[in-house]
C-alpha positions as CSV (number, residue, x, y, z in Angstrom):
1,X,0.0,0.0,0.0
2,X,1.1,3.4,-1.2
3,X,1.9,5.8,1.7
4,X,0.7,9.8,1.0
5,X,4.0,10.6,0.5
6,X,3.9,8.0,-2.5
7,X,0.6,8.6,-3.6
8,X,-0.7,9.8,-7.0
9,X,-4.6,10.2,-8.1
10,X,-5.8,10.4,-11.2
11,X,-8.8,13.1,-11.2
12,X,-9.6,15.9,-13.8
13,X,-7.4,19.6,-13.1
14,X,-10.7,21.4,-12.1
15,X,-11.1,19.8,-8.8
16,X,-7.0,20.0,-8.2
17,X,-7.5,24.1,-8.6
18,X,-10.8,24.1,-6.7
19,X,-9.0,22.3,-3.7
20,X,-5.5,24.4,-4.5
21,X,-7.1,27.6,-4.6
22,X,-9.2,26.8,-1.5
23,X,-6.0,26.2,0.4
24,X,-4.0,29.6,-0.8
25,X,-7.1,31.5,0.1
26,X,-6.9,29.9,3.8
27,X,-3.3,30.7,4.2
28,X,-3.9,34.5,3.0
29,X,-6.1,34.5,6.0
30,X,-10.1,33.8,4.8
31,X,-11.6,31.2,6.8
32,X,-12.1,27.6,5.6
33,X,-15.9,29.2,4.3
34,X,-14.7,31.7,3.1
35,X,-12.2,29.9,0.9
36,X,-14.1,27.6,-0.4
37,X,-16.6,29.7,-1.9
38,X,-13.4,31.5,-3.5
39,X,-11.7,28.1,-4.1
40,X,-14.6,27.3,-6.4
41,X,-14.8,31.0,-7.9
42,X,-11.4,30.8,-9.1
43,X,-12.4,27.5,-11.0
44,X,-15.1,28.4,-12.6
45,X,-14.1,31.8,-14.1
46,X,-11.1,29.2,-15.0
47,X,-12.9,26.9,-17.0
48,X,-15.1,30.0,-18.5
49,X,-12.1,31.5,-20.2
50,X,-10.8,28.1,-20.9
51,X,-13.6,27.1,-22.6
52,X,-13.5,30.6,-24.8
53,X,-10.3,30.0,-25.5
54,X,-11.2,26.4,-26.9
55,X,-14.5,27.3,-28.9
56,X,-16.5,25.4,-26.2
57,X,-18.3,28.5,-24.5
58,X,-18.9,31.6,-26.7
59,X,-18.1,34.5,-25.3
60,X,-20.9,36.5,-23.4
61,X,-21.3,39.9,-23.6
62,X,-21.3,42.4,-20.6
63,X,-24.3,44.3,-21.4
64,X,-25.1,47.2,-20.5
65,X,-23.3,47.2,-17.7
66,X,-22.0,50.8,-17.1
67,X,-18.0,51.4,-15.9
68,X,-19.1,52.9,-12.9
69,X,-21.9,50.1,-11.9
70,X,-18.5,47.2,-12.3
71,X,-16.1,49.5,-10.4
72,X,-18.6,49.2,-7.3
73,X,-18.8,46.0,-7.4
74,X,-16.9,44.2,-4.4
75,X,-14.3,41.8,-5.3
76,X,-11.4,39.7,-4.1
77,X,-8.4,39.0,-6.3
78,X,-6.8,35.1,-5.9
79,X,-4.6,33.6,-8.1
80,X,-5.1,35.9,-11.0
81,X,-8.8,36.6,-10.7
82,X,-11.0,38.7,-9.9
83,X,-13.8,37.1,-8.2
84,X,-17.1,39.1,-7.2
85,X,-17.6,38.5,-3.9
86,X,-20.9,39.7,-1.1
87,X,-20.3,40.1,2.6
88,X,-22.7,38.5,4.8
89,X,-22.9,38.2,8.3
90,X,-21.2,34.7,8.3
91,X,-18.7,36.2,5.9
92,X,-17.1,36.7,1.9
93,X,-18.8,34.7,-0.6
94,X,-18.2,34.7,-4.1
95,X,-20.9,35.4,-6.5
96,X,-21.6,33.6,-9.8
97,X,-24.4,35.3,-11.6
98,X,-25.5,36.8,-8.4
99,X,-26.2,33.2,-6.4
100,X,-23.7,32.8,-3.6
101,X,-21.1,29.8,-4.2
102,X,-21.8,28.0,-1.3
103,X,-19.1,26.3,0.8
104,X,-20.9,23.4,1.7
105,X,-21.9,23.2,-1.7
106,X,-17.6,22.9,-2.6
107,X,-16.8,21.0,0.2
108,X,-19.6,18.0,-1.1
109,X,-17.4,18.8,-4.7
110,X,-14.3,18.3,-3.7
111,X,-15.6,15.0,-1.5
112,X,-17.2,13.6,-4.7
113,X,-14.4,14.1,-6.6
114,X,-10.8,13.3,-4.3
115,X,-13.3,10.5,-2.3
116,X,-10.5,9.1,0.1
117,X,-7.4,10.9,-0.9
118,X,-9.1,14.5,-0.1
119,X,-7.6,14.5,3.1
120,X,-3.8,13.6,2.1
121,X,-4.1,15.9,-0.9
122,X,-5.2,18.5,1.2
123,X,-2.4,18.3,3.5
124,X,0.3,18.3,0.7
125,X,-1.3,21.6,-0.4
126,X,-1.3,23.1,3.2
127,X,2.4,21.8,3.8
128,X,3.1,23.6,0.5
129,X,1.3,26.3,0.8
130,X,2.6,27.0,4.5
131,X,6.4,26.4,3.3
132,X,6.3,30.3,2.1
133,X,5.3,33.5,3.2
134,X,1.8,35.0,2.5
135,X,2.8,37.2,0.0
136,X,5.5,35.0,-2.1
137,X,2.4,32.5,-2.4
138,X,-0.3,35.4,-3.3
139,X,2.2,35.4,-6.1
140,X,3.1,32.1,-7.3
141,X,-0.3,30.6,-6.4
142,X,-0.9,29.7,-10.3
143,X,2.5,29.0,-11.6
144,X,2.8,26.6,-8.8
145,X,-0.5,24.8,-9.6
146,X,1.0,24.9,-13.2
147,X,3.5,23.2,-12.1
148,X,1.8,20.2,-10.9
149,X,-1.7,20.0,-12.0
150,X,-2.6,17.0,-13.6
151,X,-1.0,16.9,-17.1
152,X,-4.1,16.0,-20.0
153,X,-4.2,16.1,-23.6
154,X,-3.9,19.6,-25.3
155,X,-6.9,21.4,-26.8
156,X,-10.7,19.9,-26.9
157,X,-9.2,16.7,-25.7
158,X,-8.0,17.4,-22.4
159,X,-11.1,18.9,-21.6
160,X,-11.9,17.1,-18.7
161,X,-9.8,14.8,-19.0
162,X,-8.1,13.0,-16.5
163,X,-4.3,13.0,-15.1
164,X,-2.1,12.1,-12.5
165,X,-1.3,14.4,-9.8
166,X,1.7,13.3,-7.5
167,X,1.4,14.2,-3.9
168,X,5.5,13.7,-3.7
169,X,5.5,16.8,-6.4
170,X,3.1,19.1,-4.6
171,X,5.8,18.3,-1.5
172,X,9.0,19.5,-3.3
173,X,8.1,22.3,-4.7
174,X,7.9,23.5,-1.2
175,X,11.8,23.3,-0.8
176,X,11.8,25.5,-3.8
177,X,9.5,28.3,-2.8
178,X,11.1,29.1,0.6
């Protein structure tokens, strides 16, 4: 039997940046709700430009939405995006055509989708995501995902595809990023 440190999964990239993403957020300091309504933000608006990119989503137009009306708009910006966000009494959610993402709604997502391995995945993140400052990982949040994401087919064939993600390579980039 494979020990974490050994471990590999094979799962699609959209989970790996939903969990990723929910685990930089934590470390910059939102609470584990918190995060994962912005873990799940950051994939989405992901795969939306993805998509564009590969002729699977057309691009939607902003309407008449006025300059003014999107620079009031409240927003949090994590690993590249810009992700609408509300503040309610239990804290930041991000938005998706005006519906809160809700965390329990992620954390079922990421359940369904890691099943037994969400736990050791998890903590490979945290120990890399804790193995640099705050800011240094605000920063390389992406290009260290990059770095280990799952690797898939190019174009329409990756798309949803699945890889191989290496616990053991999530772990050593730490060492890199100190």
């Amino acid at each position: 039997m494979a020990t974490d440190k050994e471990l590999v999964v094979t799962i699609n990239r959209a989970p790996v940046l939903a969990l990723w993403a929910t685990v930089v957020a934590e470390r910059l300091g939102f609470d584990r709700d918190e995060a994962l309504s912005l873990g799940k933000a950051v994939t989405g608006l992901n795969a939306q430009s993805k998509g564009q990119r590969l002729g699977i989503y057309t691009k939607k137009e902003k309407g008449g939405e006025r300059r003014e009306e999107r620079e009031k708009r409240d927003a949090v910006e994590l690993m590249g995006r810009e992700i609408p966000v509300v503040r309610t009494p239990e804290g930041v959610r991000s938005v998706n055509k005006d519906v809160q993402v809700s965390p329990e709604g992620t954390q079922a997502y990421l359940e369904s989708k890691f099943g037994e391995h969400l736990l050791a995945v998890r903590a490979a993140m945290e120990e890399l995501a804790r193995s640099m400052k705050p800011d240094v990982l605000a920063a390389r949040a992406f290009a260290l995902y990059a770095q280990f994401r799952p690797q898939i087919p190019d174009g329409v064939k990756g798309w949803g595809a699945k890889g191989k993600l290496d616990l053991e390579l999530i772990r050593s980039l730490g060492d890199r990023g100190k």
